[in-house]
Residue frames relative to the residue before (quaternion, step in Angstrom):
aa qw qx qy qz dx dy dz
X 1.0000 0.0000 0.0000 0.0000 0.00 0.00 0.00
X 0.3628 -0.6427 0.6746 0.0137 3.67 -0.72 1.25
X 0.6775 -0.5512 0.4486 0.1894 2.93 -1.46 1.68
X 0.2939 -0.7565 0.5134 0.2788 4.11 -0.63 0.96
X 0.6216 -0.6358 0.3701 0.2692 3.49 -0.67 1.37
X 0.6429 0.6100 -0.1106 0.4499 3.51 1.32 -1.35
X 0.4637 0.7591 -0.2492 0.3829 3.45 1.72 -0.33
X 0.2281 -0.8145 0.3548 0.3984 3.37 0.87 1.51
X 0.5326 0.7125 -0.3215 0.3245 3.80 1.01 -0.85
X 0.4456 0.6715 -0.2802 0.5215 3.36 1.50 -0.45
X 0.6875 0.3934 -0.3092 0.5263 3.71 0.64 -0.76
X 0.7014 0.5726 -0.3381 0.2568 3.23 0.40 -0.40
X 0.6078 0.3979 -0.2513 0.6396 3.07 1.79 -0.60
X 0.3994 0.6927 -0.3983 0.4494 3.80 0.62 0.02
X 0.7882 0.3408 0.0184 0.5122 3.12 0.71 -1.41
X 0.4781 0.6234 -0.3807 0.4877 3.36 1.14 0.30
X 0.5068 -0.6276 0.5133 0.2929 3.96 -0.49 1.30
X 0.7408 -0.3635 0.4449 0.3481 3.26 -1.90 0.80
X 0.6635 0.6301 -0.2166 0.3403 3.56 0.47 -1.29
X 0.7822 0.3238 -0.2351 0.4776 3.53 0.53 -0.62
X 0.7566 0.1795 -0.3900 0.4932 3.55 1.28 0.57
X 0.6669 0.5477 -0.2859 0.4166 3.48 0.89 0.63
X 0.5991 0.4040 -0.5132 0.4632 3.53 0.57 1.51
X 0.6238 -0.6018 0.3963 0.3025 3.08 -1.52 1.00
X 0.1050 -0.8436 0.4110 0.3293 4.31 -0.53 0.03
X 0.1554 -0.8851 0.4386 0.0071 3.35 0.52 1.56
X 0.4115 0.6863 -0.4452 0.4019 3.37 1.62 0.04
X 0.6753 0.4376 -0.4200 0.4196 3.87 1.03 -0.23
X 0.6022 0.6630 -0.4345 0.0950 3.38 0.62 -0.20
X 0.3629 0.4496 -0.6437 0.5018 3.89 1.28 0.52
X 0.4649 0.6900 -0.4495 0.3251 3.71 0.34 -0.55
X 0.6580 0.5625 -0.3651 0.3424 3.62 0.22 -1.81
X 0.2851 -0.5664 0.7269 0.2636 3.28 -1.64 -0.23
X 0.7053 -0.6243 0.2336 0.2412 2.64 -2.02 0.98
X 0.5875 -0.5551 0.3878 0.4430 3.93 -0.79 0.65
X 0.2297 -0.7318 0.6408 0.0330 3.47 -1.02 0.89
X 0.8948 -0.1147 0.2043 0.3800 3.73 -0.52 0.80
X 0.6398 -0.3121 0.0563 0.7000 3.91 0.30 -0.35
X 0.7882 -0.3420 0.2779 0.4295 3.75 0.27 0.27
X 0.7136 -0.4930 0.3993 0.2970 3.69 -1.32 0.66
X 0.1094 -0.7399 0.6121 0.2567 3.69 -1.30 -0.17
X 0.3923 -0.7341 0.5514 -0.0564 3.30 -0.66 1.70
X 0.0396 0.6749 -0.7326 0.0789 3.33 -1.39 1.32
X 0.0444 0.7831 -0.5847 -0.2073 3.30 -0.73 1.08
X 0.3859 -0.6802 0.5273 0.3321 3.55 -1.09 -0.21
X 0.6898 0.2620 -0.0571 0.6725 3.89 -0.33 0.51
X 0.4025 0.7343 -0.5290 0.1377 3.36 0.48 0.54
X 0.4326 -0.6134 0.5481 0.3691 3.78 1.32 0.66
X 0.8714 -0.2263 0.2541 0.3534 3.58 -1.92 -1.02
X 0.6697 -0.6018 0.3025 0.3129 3.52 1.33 0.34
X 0.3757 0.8009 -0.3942 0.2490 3.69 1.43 0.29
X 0.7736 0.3764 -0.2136 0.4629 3.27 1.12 -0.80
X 0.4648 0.5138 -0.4258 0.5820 3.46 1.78 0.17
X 0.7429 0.3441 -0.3856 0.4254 3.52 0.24 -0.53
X 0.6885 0.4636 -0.4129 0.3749 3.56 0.85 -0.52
X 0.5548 0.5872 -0.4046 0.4287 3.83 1.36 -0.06
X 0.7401 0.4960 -0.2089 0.4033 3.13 1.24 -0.40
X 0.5715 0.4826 -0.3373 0.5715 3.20 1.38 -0.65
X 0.6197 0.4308 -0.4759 0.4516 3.92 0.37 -0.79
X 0.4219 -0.4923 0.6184 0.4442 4.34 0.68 -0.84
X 0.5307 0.5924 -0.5500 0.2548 3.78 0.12 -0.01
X 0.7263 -0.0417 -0.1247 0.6747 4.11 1.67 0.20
X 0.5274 -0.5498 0.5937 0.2590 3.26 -1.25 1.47
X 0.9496 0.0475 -0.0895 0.2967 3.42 0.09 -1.37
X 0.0197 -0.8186 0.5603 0.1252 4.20 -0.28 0.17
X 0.0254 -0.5861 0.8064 0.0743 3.37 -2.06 0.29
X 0.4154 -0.6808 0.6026 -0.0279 3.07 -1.94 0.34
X 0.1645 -0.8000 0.5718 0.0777 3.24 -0.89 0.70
X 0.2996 0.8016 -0.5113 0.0795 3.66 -0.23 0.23
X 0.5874 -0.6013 0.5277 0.1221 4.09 -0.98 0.81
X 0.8749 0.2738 0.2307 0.3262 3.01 0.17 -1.95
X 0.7633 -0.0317 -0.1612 0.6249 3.54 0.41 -0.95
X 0.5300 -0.5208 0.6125 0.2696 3.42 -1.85 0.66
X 0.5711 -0.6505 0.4711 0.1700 3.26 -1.89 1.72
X 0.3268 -0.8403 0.4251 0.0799 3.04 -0.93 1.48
X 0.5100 0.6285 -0.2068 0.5496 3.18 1.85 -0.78
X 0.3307 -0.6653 0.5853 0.3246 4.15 -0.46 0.78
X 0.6909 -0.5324 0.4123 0.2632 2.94 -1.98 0.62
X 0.4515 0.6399 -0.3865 0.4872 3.49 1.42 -0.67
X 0.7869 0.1499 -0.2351 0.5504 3.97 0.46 0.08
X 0.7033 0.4643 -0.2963 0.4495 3.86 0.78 -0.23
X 0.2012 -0.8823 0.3486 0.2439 3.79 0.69 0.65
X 0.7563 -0.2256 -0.2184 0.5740 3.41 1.53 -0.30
X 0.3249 -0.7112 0.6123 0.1170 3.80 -1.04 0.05
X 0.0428 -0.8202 0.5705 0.0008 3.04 -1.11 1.56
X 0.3829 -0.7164 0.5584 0.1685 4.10 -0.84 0.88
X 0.7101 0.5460 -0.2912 0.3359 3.58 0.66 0.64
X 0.3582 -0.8245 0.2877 0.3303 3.38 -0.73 0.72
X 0.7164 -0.6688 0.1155 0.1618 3.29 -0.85 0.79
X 0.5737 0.5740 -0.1657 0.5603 2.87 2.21 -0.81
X 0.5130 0.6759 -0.1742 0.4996 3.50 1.60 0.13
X 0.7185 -0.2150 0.3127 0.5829 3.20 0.60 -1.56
X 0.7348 -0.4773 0.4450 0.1851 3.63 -1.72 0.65
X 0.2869 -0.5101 0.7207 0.3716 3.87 -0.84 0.15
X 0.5338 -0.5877 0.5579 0.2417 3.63 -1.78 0.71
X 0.0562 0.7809 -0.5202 0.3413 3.34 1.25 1.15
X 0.4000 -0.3889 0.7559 0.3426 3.84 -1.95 0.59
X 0.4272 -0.4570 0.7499 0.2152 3.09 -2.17 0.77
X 0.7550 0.5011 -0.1738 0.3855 3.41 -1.24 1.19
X 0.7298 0.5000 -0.1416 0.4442 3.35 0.99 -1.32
X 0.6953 0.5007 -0.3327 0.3938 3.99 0.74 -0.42
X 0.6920 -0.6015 0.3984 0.0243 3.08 -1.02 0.88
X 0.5743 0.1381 0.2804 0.7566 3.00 0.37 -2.37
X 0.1859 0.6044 -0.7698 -0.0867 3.08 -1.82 0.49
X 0.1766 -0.7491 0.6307 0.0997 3.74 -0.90 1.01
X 0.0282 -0.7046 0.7087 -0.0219 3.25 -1.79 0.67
X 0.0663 -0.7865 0.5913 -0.1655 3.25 0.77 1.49
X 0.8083 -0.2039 0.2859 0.4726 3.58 -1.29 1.29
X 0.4313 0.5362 -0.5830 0.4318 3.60 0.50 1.67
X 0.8408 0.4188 -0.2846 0.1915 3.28 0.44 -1.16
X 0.4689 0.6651 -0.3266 0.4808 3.40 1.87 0.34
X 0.6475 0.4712 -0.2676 0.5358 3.43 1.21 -0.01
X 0.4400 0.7260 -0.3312 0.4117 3.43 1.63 0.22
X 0.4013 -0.6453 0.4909 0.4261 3.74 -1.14 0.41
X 0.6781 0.3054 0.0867 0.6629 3.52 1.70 -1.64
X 0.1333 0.7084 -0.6623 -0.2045 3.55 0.13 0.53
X 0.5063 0.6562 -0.4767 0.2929 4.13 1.03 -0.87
X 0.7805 0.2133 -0.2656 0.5242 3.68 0.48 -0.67
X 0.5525 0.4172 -0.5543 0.4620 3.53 0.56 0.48
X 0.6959 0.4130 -0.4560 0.3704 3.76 0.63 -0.34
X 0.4905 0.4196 -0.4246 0.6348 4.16 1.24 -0.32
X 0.5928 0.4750 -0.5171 0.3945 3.79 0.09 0.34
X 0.8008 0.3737 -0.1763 0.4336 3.02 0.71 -1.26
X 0.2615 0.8499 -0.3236 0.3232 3.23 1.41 -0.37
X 0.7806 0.4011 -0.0998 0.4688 3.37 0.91 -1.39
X 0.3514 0.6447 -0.4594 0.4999 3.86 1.42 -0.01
X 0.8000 0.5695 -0.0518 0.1816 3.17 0.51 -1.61
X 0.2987 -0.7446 0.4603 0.3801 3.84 0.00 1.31
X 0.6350 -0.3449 0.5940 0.3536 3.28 -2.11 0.20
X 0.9033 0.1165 -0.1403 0.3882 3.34 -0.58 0.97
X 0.3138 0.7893 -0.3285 0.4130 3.53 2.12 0.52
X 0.5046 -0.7177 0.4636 0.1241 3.56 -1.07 0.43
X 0.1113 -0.7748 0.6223 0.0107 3.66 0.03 1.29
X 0.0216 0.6281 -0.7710 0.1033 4.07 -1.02 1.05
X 0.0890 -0.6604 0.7437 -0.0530 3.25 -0.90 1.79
X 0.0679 -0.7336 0.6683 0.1034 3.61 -1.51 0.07
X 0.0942 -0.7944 0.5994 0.0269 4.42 -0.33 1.41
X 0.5851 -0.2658 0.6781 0.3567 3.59 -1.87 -0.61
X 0.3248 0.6510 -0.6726 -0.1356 3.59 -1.27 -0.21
X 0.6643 -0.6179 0.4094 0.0961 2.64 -1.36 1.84
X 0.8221 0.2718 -0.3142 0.3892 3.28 0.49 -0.56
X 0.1482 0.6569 -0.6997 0.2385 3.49 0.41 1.51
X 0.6776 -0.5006 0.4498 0.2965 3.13 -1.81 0.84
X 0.8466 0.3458 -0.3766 0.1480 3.08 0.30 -0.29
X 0.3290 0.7100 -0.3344 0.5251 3.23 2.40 -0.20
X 0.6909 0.4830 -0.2728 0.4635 3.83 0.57 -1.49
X 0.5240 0.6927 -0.2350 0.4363 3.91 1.13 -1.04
X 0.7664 0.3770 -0.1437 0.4999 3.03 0.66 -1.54
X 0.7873 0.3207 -0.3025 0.4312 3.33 0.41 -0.92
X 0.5150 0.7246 -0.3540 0.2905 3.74 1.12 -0.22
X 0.7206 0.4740 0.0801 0.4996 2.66 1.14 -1.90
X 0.8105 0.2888 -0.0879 0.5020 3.24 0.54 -1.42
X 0.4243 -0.5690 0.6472 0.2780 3.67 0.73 -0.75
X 0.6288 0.4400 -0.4884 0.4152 3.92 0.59 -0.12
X 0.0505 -0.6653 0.7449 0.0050 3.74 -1.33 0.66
X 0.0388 0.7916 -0.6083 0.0436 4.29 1.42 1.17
X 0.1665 -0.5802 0.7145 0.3538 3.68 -1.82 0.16
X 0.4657 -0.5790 0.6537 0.1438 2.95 -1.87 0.07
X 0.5121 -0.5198 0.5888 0.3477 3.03 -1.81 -0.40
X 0.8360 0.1397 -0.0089 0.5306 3.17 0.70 -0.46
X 0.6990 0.5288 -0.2204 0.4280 3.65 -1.35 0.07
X 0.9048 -0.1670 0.1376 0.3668 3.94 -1.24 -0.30
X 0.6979 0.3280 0.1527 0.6181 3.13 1.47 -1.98
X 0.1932 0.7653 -0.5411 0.2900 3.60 1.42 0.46
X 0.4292 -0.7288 0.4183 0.3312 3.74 -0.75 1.07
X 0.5396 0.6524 -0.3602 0.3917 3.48 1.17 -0.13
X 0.4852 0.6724 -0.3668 0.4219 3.78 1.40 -0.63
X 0.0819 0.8445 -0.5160 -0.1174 3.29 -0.71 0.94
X 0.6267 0.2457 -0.2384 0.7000 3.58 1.89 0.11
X 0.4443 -0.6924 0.5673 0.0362 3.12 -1.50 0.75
X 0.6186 0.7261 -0.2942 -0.0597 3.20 -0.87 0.04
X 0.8190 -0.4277 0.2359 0.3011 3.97 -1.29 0.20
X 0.7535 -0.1724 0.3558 0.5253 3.75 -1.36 -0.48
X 0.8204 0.3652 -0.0251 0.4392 3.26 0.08 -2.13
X 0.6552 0.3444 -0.3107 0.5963 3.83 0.75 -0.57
X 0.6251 0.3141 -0.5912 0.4012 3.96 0.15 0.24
X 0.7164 0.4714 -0.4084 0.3125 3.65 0.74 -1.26
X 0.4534 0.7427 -0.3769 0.3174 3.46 1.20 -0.56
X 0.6627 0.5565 -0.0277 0.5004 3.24 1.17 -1.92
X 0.7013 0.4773 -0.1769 0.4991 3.28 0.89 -0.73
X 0.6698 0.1966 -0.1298 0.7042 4.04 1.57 -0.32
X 0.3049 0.6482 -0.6619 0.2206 3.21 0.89 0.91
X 0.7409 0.3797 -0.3293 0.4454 4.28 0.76 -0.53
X 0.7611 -0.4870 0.2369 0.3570 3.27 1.02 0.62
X 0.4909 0.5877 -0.4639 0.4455 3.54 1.61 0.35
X 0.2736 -0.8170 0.4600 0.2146 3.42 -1.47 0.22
X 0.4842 -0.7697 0.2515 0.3316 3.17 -0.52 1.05
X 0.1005 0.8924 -0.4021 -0.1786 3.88 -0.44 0.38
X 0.6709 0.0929 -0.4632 0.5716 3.57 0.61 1.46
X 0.1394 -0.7899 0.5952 0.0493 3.44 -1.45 -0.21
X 0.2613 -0.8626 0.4180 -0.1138 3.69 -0.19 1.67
X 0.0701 -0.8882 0.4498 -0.0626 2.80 -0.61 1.38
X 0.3990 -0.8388 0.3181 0.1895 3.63 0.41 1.57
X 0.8941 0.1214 -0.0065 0.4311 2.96 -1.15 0.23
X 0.4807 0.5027 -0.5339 0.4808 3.51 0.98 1.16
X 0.1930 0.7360 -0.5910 0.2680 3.69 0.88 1.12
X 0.5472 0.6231 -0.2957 0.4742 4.17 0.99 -0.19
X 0.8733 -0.3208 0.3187 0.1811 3.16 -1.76 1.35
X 0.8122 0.3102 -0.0959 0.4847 3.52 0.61 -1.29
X 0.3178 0.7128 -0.4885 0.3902 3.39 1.18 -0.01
X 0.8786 0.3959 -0.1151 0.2409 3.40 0.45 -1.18
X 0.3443 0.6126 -0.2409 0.6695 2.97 2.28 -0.07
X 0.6406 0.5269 -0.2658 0.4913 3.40 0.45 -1.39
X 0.8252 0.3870 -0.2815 0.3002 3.43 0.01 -0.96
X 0.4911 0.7624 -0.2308 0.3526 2.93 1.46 -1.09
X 0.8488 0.1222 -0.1185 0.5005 2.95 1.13 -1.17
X 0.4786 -0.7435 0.1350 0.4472 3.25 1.56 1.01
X 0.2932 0.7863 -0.4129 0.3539 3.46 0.57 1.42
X 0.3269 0.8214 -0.4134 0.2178 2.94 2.15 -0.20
X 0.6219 0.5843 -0.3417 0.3938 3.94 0.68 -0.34
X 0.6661 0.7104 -0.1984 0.1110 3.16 0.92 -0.27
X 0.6006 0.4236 -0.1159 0.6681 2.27 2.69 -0.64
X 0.2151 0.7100 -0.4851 0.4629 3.59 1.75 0.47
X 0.1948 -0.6418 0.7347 0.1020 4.11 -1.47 1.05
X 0.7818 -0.1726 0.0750 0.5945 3.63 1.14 -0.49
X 0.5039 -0.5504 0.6018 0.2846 3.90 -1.55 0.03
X 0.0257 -0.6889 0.7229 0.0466 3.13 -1.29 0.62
X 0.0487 -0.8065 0.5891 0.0136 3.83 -0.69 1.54
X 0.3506 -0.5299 0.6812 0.3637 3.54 -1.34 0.52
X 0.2914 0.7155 -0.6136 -0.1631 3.53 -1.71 -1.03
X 0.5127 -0.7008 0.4824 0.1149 3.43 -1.27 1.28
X 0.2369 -0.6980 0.6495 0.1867 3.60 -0.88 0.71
X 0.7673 -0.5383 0.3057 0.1673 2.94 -0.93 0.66
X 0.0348 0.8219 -0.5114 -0.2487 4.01 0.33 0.09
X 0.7746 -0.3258 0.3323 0.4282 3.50 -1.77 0.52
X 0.7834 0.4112 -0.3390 0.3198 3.66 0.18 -0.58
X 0.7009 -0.2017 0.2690 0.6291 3.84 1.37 -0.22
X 0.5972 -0.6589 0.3549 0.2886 3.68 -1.48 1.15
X 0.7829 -0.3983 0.2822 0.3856 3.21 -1.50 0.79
X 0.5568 -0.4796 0.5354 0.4162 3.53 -1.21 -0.21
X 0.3430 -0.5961 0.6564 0.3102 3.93 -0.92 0.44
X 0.6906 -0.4384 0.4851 0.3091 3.21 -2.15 0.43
């Protein structure tokens, strides 16, 4: 079943600039796991116009990729994207083997979700024993969201960013990593953007180090057949 066109939510992503589906996110690649023989097979979800699938492929870091995407049309020819799906995930499956993926990304998707928890034990099954899950959220409790709403009373969406009007869950350190081992993988690093800055280290010190975080970027292992992933 294909997203209903009539879905008032549909406008909203319509109306979203060229920009917010059309850059590659090379910021995971300390993230990746190690190449494995001719390279990895990669499923992203949300994968907008296909930049960061084609750019995983062009670097060799996966032989093979597909895509999921709802909303915006693939910008990247098939001649590098191997397959492409038009549907929305919380619905129905890519026509994927259970098992068979490698990589699976959920880059600044699963906040736009009614359920991301049962959409991640859905997807769960795509995913080899011993495969590589690289989520990417919003966390809310940047300074400058908390600021605003502290101080000012203001709690504004946006087009874009933390408070994008499209966000329908929210959430922290502990509520992405949660989300992220909701099927039973474990997470084993966890990125915090844009804390590259002077106060970071003050911050942390006094464990505040999130505050200057725009979003998290987590790795996490599935388990393999022989016994459970390593913990963080």
């Amino acid at each position: 079943m294909k997203t209903d066109a009539a879905d008032p939510s549909m406008n909203l992503y319509t109306e979203k600039s060229g920009d917010y589906f059309g850059h590659a996110r090379t910021d995971i690649e300390p993230l990746l796991p190690a190449r494995q023989g001719a390279g990895l097979r990669a499923l992203e979800i949300g994968c907008s116009g296909g930049h960061t699938l084609a750019w995983l492929k062009k670097t060799g870091h996966c032989h093979w990729v597909a895509g999921v995407e709802p909303y915006a049309e693939l910008a990247i020819g098939h001649g590098v994207i191997d397959r492409f799906f038009k549907l929305d995930i919380e619905k129905e499956l890519p026509d994927i083997a259970e098992g068979s993926i490698d990589l699976l990304l959920c880059l600044d998707v699963l906040e736009h979700l009614v359920n991301p928890w049962e959409a991640m034990r859905r997807l769960d099954r795509l995913l080899k024993p011993g495969g590589t899950l690289i989520v990417s959220l919003p966390n809310l409790r940047n300074y400058h969201i908390i600021a605003a709403l502290a101080f000012r009373g203001q709690f504004t969406y946006t087009d874009s960013g933390t408070l994008d009007r499209t966000h329908l869950r929210f959430f922290t350190r502990s509520s992405a990593i949660e989300l992220t081992e909701t099927a039973g993988a474990r997470v084993t690093a966890v990125v915090g953007t844009e804390t590259d800055r002077w106060q970071k280290r003050l911050l942390a010190r006094l464990g505040l180090g999130d505050l200057l975080a725009k979003q998290f970027l987590l790795a996490a292992r599935k388990a393999d057949a022989a016994g459970p992933a390593e913990s963080r």
